[in-house]
N, C-alpha and C positions, 0 to 999 in steps of 0.2 A: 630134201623134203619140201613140200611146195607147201605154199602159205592156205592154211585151214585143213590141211593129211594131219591125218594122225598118227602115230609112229606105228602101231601095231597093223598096219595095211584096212585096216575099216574103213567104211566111207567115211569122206573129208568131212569134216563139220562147218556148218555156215559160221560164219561171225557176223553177218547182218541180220536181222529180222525182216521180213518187207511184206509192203510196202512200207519204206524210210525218207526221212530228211537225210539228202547224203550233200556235202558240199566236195567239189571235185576244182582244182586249179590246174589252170594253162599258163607258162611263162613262156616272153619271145622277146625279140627285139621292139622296142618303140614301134609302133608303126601307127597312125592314123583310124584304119580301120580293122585293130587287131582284137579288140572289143566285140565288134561287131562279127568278127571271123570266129572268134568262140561261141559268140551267142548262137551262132547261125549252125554250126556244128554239133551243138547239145541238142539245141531245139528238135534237128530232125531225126532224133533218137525218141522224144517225148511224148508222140503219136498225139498230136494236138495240148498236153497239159504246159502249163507255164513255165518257167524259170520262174521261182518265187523270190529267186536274190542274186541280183550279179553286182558287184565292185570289182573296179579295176586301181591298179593301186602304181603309181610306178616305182621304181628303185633309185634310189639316194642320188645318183648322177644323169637320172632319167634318160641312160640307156636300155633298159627294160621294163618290160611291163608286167606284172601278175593283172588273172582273172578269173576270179570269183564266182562261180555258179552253185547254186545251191537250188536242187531240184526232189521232187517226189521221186524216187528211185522206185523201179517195181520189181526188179529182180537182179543178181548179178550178172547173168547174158547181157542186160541193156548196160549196166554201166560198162564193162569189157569193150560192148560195141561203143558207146561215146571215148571211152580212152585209144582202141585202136583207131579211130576215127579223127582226134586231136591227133595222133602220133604221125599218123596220112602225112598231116599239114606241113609243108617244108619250114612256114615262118614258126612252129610250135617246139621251143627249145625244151622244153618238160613239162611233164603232168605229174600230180599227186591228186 
């Protein structure tokens, strides 16, 4: 059963509303301009609107990195496209 089916075969139900505040993260390796490789990634999903929040955060032995984007969602098609879009990326070890 795939996430939002409902068991009796009806159509799936949303669990987002939208347009929403969704926050979405990218973990990878340290890298210098890895920040700047998510922002660049979300961004051209956003058809011009902002990032209204990004942090980056590193991990305890700052071998990795998390990053923080928190965006105006319009629909789940765009977030789908920004996640397949992270996953692309060879240095993007996971998304949530």
């Amino acid at each position: 059963m795939s996430q939002g089916s409902v068991p009796d075969g009806s159509e799936p139900v949303e669990l987002l509303s939208f347009p929403c505040r969704f926050q979405l993260k990218a973990m990878g390796r340290s890298a210098p301009d890895f920040e700047e490789l998510v922002s660049t990634v979300v961004s051209r999903h956003l058809n011009g609107a902002p990032i209204l929040d990004i942090q980056a955060r590193q991990s305890s032995g700052a071998s990795y990195v998390s990053v923080s984007c928190t965006i105006e969602a319009t629909s789940r098609t765009q977030l789908d496209a920004i996640y397949l879009d992270l996953n692309s990326e060879n240095v993007v070890l996971i998304t949530l």
